[in-house]
C-alpha positions in Angstrom: -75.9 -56.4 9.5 -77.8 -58.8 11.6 -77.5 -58.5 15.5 -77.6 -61.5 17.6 -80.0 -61.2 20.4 -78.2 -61.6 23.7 -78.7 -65.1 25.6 -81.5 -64.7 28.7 -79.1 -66.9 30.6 -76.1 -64.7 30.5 -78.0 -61.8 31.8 -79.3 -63.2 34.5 -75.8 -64.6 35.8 -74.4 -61.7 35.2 -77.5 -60.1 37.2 -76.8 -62.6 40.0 -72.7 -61.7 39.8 -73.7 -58.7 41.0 -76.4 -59.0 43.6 -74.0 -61.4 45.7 -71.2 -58.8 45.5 -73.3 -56.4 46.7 -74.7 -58.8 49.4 -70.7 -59.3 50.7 -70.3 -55.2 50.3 -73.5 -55.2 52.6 -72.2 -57.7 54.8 -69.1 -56.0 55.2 -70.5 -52.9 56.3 -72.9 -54.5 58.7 -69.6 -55.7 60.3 -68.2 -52.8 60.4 -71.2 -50.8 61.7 -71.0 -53.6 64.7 -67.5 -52.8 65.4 -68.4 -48.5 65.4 -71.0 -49.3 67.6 -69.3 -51.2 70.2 -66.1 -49.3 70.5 -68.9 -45.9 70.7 -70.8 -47.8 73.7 -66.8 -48.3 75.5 -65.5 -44.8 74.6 -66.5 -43.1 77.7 -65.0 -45.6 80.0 -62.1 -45.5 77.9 -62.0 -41.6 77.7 -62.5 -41.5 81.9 -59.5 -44.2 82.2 -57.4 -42.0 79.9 -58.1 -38.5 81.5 -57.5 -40.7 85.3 -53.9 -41.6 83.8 -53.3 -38.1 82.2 -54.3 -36.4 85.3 -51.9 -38.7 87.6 -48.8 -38.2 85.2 -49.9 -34.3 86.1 -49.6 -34.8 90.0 -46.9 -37.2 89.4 -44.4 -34.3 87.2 -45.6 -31.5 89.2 -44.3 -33.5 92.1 -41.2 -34.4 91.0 -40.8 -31.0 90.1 -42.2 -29.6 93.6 -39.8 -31.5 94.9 -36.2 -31.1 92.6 -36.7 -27.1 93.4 -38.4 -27.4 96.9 
């Protein structure tokens, strides 16, 4: 049996197929690398603001509660 050497041409679009999926994979995970690093650079103000409103909710039931049984 004879085997037909495969055309130079096919390889090579099927080579580029791939490289520009890989560039959008790459792309993609740039963008989402961007989006980790700025929610990382807010997450202490946001952690501070959070423990502020947890801690007032605190006072504000142990008030209420200071005040139904004092």
């Amino acid at each position: 049996m004879a085997t037909v050497a495969p055309d130079p041409q096919l390889d090579i679009r099927e080579q580029l197929a791939r490289i520009d999926k890989m560039q959008v994979e790459i792309q993609k995970t740039q963008a989402d690398l961007a989006k980790t690093k700025l929610e990382v650079r807010f997450f202490p103000g946001t952690l501070f603001f959070q423990a502020t409103l947890a801690a007032a909710a605190l006072l504000t039931a142990g008030a209420a509660i200071g005040k139904l049984f004092g």
